[in-house]
C-alpha positions as CSV (number, residue, x, y, z in Angstrom):
1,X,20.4,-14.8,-13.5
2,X,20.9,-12.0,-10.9
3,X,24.7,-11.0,-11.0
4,X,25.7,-11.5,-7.0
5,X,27.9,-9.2,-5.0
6,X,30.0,-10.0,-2.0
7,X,27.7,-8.0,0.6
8,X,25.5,-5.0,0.4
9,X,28.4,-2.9,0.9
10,X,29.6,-3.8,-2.3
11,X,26.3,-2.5,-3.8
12,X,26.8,1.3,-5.1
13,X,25.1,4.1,-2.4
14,X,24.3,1.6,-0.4
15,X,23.3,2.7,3.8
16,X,26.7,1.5,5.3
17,X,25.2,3.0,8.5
18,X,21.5,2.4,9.1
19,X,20.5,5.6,10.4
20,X,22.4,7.3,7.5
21,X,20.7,7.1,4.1
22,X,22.6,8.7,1.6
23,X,20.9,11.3,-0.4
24,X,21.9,10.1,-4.5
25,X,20.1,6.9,-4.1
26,X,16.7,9.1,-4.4
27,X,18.0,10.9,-7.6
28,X,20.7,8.8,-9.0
29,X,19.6,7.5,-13.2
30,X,22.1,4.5,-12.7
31,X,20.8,3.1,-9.4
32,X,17.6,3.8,-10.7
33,X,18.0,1.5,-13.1
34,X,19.7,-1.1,-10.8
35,X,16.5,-1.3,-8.9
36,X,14.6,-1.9,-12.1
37,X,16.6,-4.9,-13.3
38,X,17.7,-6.4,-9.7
39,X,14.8,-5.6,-7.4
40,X,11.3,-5.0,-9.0
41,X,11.6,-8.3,-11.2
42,X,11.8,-10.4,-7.5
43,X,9.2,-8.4,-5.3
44,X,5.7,-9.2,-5.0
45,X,4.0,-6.3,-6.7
46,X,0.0,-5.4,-5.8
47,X,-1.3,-5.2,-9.0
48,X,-5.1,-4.5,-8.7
49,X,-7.8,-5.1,-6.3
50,X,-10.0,-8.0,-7.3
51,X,-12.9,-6.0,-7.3
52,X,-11.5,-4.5,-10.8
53,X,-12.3,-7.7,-12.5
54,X,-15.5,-9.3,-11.3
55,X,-16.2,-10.9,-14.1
56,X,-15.0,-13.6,-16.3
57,X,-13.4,-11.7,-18.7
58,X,-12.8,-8.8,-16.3
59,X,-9.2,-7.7,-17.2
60,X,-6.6,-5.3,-16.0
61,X,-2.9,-4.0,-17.4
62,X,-0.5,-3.1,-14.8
63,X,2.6,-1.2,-15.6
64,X,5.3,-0.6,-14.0
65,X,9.5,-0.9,-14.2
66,X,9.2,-1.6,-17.7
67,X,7.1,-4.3,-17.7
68,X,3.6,-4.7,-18.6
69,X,1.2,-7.5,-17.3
70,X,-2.8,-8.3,-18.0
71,X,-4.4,-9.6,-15.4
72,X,-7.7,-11.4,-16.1
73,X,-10.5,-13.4,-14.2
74,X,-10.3,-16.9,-16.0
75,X,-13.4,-18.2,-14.1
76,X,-15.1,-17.6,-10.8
77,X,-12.4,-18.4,-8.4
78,X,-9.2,-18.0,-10.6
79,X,-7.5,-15.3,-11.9
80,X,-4.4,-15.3,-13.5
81,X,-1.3,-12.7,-14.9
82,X,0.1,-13.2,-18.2
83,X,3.3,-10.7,-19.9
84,X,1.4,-8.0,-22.0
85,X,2.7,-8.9,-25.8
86,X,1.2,-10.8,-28.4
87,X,4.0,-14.1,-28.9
88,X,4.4,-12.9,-32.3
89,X,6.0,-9.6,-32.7
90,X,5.3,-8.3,-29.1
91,X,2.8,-5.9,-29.3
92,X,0.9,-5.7,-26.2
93,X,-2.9,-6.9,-26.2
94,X,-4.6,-4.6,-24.2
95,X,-4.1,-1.1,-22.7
96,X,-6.1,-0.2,-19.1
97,X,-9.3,-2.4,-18.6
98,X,-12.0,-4.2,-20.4
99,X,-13.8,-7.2,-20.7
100,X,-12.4,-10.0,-23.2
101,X,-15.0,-13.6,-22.5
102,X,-14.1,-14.6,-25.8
103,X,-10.4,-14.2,-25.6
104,X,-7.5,-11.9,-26.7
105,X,-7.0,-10.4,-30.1
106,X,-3.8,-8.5,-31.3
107,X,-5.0,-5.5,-32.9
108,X,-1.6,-5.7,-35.4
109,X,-2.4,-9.1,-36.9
110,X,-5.6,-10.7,-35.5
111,X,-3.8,-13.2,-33.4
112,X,-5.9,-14.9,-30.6
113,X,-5.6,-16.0,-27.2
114,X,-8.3,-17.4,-24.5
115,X,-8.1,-17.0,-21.0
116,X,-6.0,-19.1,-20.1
117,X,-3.0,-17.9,-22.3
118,X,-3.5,-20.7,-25.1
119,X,-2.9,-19.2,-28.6
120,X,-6.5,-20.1,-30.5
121,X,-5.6,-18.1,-34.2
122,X,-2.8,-17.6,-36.4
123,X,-4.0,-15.8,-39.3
124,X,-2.7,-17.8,-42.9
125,X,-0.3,-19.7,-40.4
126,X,1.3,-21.6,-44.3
127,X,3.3,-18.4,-43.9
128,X,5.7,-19.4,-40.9
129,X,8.3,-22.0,-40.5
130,X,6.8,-25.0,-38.1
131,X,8.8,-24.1,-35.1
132,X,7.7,-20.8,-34.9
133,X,4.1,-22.7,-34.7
134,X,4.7,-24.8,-31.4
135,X,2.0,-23.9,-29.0
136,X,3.6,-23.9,-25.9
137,X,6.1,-21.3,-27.9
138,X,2.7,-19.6,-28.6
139,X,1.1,-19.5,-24.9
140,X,1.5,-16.3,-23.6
141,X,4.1,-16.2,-20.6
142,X,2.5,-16.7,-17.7
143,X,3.5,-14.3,-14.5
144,X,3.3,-15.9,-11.5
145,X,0.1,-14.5,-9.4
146,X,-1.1,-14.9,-6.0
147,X,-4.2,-13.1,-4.0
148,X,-4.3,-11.5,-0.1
149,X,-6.5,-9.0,1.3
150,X,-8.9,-8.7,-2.0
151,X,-5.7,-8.0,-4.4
152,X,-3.9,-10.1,-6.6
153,X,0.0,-9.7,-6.5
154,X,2.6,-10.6,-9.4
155,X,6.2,-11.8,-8.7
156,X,8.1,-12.4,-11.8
157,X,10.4,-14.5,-10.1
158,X,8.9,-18.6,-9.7
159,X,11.6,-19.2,-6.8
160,X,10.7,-16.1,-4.9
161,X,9.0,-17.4,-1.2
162,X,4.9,-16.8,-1.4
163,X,3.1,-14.2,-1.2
164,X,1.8,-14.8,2.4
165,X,5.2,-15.6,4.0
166,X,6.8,-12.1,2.1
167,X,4.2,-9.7,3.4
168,X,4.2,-11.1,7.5
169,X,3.5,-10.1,9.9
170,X,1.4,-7.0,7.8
171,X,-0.7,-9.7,6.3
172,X,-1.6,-11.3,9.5
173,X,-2.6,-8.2,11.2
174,X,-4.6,-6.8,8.5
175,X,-6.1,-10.0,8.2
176,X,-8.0,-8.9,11.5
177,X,-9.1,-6.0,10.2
178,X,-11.5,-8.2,7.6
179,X,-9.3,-6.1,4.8
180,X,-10.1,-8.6,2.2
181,X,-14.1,-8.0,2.7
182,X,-13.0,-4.4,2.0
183,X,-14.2,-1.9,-1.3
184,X,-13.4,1.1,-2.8
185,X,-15.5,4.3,-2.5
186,X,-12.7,6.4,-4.0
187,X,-10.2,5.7,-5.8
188,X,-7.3,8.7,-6.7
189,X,-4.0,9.2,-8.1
190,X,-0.9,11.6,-9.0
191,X,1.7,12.0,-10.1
192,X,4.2,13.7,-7.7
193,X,7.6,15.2,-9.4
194,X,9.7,12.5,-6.7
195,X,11.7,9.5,-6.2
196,X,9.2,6.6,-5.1
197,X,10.8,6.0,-2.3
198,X,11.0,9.2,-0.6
199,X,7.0,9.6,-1.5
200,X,6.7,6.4,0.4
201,X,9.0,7.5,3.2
202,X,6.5,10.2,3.6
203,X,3.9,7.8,5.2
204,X,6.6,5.8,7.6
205,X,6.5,7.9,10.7
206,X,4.3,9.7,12.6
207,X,7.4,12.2,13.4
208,X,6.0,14.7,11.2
209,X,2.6,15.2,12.1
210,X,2.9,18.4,14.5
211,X,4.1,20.5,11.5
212,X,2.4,19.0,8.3
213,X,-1.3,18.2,10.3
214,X,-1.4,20.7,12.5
215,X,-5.4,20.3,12.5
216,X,-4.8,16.6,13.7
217,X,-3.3,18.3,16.8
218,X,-5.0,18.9,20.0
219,X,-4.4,22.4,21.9
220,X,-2.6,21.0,24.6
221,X,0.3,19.6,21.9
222,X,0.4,15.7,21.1
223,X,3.0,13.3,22.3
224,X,5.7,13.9,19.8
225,X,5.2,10.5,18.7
226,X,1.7,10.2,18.1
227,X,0.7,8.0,15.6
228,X,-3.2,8.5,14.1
229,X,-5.5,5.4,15.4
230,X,-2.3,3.7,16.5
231,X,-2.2,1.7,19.5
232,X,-3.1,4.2,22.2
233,X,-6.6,3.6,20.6
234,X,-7.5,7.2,21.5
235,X,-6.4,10.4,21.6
236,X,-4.2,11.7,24.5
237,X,-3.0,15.2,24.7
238,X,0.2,15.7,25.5
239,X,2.7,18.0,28.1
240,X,1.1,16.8,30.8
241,X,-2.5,18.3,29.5
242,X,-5.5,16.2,31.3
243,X,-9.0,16.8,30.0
244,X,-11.4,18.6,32.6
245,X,-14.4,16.0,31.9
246,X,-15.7,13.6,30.2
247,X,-17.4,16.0,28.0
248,X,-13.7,17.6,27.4
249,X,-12.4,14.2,26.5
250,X,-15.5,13.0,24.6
251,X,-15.2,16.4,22.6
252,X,-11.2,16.4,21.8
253,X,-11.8,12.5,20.7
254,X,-15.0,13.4,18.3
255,X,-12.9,16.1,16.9
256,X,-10.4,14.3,15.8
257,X,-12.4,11.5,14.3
258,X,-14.0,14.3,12.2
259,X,-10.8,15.8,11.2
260,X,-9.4,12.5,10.1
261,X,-12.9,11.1,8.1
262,X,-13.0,14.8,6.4
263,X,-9.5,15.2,6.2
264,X,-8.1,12.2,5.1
265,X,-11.0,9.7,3.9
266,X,-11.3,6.1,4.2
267,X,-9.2,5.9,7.8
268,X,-12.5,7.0,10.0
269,X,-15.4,6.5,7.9
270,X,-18.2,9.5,8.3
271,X,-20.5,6.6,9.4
272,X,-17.8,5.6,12.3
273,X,-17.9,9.5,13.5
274,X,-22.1,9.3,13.8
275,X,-21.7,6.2,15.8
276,X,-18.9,8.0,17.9
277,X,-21.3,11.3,18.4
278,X,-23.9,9.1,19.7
279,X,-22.3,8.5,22.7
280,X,-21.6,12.0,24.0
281,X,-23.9,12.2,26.8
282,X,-21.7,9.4,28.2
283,X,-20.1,9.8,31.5
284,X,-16.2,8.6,32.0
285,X,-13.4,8.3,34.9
286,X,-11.8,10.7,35.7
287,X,-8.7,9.3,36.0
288,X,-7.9,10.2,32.2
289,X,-5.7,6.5,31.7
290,X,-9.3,5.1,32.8
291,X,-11.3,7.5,30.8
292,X,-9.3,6.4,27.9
293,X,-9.6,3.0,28.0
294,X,-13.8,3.4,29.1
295,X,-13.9,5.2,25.7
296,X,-12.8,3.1,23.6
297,X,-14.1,-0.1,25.0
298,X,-17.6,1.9,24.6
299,X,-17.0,3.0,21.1
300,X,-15.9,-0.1,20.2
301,X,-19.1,-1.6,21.7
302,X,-21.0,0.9,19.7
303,X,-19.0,0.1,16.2
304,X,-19.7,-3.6,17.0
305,X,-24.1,-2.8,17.4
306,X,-23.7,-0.9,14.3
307,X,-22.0,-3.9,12.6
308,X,-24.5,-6.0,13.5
309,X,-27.8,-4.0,12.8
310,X,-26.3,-2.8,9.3
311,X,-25.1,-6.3,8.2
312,X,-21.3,-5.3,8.1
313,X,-18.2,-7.5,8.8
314,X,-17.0,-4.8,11.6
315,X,-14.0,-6.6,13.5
316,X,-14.8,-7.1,16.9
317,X,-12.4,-4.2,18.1
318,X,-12.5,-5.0,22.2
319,X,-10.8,-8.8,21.3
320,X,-8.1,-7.0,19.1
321,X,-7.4,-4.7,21.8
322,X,-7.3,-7.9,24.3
323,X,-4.3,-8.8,22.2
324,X,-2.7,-6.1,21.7
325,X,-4.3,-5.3,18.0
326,X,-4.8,-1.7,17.3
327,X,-5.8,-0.1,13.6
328,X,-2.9,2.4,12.2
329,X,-0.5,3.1,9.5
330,X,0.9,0.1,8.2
331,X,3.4,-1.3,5.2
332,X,3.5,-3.9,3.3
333,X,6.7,-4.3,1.4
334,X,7.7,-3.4,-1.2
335,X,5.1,-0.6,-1.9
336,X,1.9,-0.7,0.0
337,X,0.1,0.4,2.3
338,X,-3.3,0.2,4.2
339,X,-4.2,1.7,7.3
340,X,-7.1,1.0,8.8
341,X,-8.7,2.1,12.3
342,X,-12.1,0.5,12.7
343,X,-14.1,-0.7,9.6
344,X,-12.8,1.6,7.2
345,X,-9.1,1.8,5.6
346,X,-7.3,4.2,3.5
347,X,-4.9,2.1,0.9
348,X,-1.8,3.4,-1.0
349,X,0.6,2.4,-3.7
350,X,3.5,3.2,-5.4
351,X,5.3,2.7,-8.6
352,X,8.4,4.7,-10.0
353,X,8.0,6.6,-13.6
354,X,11.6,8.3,-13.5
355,X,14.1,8.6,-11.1
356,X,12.4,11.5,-9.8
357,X,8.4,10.7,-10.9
358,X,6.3,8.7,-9.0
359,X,2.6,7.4,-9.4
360,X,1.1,7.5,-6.2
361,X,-2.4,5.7,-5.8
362,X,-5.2,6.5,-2.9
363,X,-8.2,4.2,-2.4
364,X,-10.9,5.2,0.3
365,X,-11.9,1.4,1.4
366,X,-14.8,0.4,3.7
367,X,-16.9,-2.1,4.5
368,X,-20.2,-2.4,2.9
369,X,-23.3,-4.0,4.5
370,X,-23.5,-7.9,3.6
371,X,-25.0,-8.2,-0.3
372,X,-24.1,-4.2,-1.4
373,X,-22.5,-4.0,-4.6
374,X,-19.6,-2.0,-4.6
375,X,-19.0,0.4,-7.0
376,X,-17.7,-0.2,-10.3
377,X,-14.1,2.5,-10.6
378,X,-12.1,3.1,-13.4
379,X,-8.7,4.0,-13.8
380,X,-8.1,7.5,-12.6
381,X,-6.7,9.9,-14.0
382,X,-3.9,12.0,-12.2
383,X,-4.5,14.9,-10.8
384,X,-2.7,17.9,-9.6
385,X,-2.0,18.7,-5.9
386,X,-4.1,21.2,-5.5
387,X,-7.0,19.4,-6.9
388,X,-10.3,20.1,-4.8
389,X,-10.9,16.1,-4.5
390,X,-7.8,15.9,-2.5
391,X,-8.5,15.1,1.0
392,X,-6.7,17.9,3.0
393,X,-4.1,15.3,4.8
394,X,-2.6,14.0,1.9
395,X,-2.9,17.4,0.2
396,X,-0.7,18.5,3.1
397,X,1.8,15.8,2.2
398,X,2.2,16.0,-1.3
399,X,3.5,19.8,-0.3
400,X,6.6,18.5,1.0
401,X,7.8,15.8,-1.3
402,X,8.7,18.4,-4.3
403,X,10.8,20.9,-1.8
404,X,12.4,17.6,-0.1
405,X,13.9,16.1,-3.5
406,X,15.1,19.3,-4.3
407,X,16.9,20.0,-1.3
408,X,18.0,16.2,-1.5
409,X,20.0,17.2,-4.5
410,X,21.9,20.0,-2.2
411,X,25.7,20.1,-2.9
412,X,26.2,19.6,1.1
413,X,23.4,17.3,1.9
414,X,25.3,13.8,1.7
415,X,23.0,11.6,4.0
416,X,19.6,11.8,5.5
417,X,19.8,11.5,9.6
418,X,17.0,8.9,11.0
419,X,16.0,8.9,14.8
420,X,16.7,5.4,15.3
421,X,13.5,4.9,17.2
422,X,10.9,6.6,15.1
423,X,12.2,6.8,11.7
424,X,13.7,2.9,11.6
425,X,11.6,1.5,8.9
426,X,13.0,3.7,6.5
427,X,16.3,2.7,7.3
428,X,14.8,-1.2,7.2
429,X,13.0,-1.1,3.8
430,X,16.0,0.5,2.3
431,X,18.7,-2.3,3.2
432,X,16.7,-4.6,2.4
433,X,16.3,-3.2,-1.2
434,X,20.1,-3.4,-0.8
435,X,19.9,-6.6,-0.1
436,X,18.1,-7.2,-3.4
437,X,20.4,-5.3,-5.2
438,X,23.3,-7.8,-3.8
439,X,21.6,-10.6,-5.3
440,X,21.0,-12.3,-1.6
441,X,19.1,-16.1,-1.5
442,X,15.5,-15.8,-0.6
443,X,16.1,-17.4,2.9
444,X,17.9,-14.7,3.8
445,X,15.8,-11.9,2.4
446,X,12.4,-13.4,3.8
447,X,14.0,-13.4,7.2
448,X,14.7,-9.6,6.3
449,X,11.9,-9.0,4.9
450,X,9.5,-10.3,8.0
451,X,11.2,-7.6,9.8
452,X,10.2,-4.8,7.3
453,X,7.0,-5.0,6.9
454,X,4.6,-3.6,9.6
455,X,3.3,-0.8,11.6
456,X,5.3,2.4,11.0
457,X,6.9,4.4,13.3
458,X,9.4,1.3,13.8
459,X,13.0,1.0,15.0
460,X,15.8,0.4,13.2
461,X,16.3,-3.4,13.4
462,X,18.9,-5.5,12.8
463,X,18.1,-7.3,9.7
464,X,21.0,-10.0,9.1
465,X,22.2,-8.5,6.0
């Protein structure tokens, strides 16, 4: 039973003023540990992509707050979670990956499950009283799981709303983006010496690209809120800077595509950038508003042929712009991300290993021709920061996060200061964990909760709470 408070103000550290998040709740051991006993137990958690466990059999331990969980292909079309102990003295039955068909076996005392949690051996079971015996006692606890955008999510909580209805209006939008047709080329991770929700906070706004990606950054200066493949759809330099011809254009738009597939991996695919060079010799407006949208209506065009001769899902880009649908950075709450641009999509996660240690998870996604088998990853191991697999954009990231929780920790520094119209979904995922932490009714969180999730660079928004 979650212990209730009046409001969120009532909640210790919590942001009293939305563009003023105070600065203990990233360090803090005792709200720490209120987040891992109020909030993570009623999230929906992405715990692996389904392409981890292909076959029956196929299984996969996710960690994290605690709590340990196997996920396992049952059959063709079902998988299912179950709590990571053996129902006799709670040692867990697996550790990373593997393949059971045949079932579960403690490795302490031989006990056996199948795949669908049913207990199948007791070894010399004359040895235990007959209630200790019931098999429904014996079925391992099953965690409630539920699958979006090729990954299957665990909620621990059976009253929290679905998985669906908790992750719109991301869901929904990525949905156009053919994410669930998506597979991992790469797949990194690492362990950054931070609070999880500052790493995350890292990827919410476009605010910070002049000074950490300076190479994403035409000559002329960007628009100071510039988002990467967000919903300009093209590049547009900035302090009144105009592009003397289409060649200039074509050039500043086919450098940044390369920067961004070399650079960050998984956003702009390297075969998205060959399709883009084919069409320098193209002439545009002049008008540069006009040359922009001739561009991408083009490439898009071009992306689309590709599709079609390579026998690849590609998303029929010109309809989504039609509506208003442009790829970017976007956040699925609690603790994902994805961000695709075309065809392609770069995928994060996060989970918290201390107060101030965080595993942070990269997968370079793309879509592969109708038929390719992707291939088969296994779990990474961390690497440093200055690892030469990095991709330099991230690299560049990761160099802030360890200077910014120690200067967090700052006698002085009380309260971080958000721009209220670039910086507002930190301010919105962070009362809403509030709202967790309160104890709120799911009606009221989901209504919260649809406002969180989303492209980045958001407002602050008023979330009923």
């Amino acid at each position: 039973m979650v212990e209730k408070h009046r409001t969120v103000a009532d909640v210790p550290h919590a942001v009293v003023e939305p563009d003023r998040i105070p600065s203990v709740r990233y360090y803090s051991s005792e709200f720490y540990e209120l987040e891992v006993r109020r909030f993570w137990p009623r999230v929906w958690q992405m715990a692996c992509r389904l392409e981890e466990i292909p076959e029956v059999g196929d299984y996969v331990e996710y960690a994290n707050a605690g709590q340990s969980v196997v996920v396992v292909r049952v059959d063709e079309s079902t998988v299912k979670a179950f709590e990571n102990a053996c129902r006799h003295r709670g040692v867990p039955l697996v550790e990373d990956r593997g393949n059971c068909r045949t079932g579960f076996v403690c490795p302490f005392h031989g006990w056996c499950y199948d795949l669908n949690g049913r207990n199948t051996y007791v070894y010399d079971p004359s040895l235990f009283a007959d209630r200790n015996l019931a098999a429904d006692d014996l079925r391992l606890r099953e965690v409630r799981l539920e699958t979006w955008g090729g990954c299957a999510f665990v909620n621990f909580d059976k009253d929290a709303p679905s998985l669906r209805d908790s992750l719109e209006p991301f869901s929904s939008t990525m949905d156009h983006f053919n994410v669930a047709e998506m597979h991992a080329e790469w797949w990194y991770s690492i362990e950054l010496p931070a609070n999880w929700k500052l790493c995350m906070e890292a990827f919410m706004e476009g605010y910070h690209v002049k000074d950490t990606h300076p190479q994403l950054v035409p000559s002329a200066g960007p628009s100071p809120t510039y988002v990467p493949g967000g919903q300009r759809g093209a590049l547009r330099p900035g302090n009144g800077a105009r592009p003397q011809s289409s060649r200039d254009f074509i050039d500043s738009q086919l450098a940044f595509m390369r920067a961004m597939s070399i650079g960050m991996g998984g956003m702009i695919h390297q075969n998205e950038v060959r399709v883009a060079e084919s069409l320098q010799g193209i002439e545009l407006p002049e008008d540069p508003d006009l040359a922009s949208q001739e561009w991408r209506k083009r490439l898009y065009d071009a992306l689309a042929e590709w599709g079609r001769a390579n026998r690849v899902a590609m998303p029929d880009l010109n309809a989504l712009a039609a509506k208003g649908i442009y790829g970017g950075v976007f956040f699925g709450f609690p603790h994902f991300f994805l961000l695709p641009v075309y065809g392609s999509a770069a995928s994060y996660r996060f989970r918290p290993l201390a107060p101030e240690k965080t595993l942070m998870e990269i997968w370079s996604l793309t879509l592969l021709p109708e038929g390719a088998k992707p291939p088969r990853l296994s779990t990474p191991v961390p690497m440093s920061a200055d690892d030469e697999r990095w991709p330099l954009i991230p690299k560049q990231d990761f160099s802030n996060l360890q200077m910014q929780q120690r200067g967090l920790r700052t006698r002085g520094f009380e309260f971080m200061r958000l721009s209220e119209k670039v910086e507002g979904m930190i301010s919105n995922y962070q009362r809403l964990i509030d709202g967790y932490l309160a104890g709120y009714d799911y009606d009221v969180l989901l209504e919260a909760s649809q406002k969180v999730s989303g492209r980045i660079d958001a407002k602050i928004a008023d979330l009923n709470l």
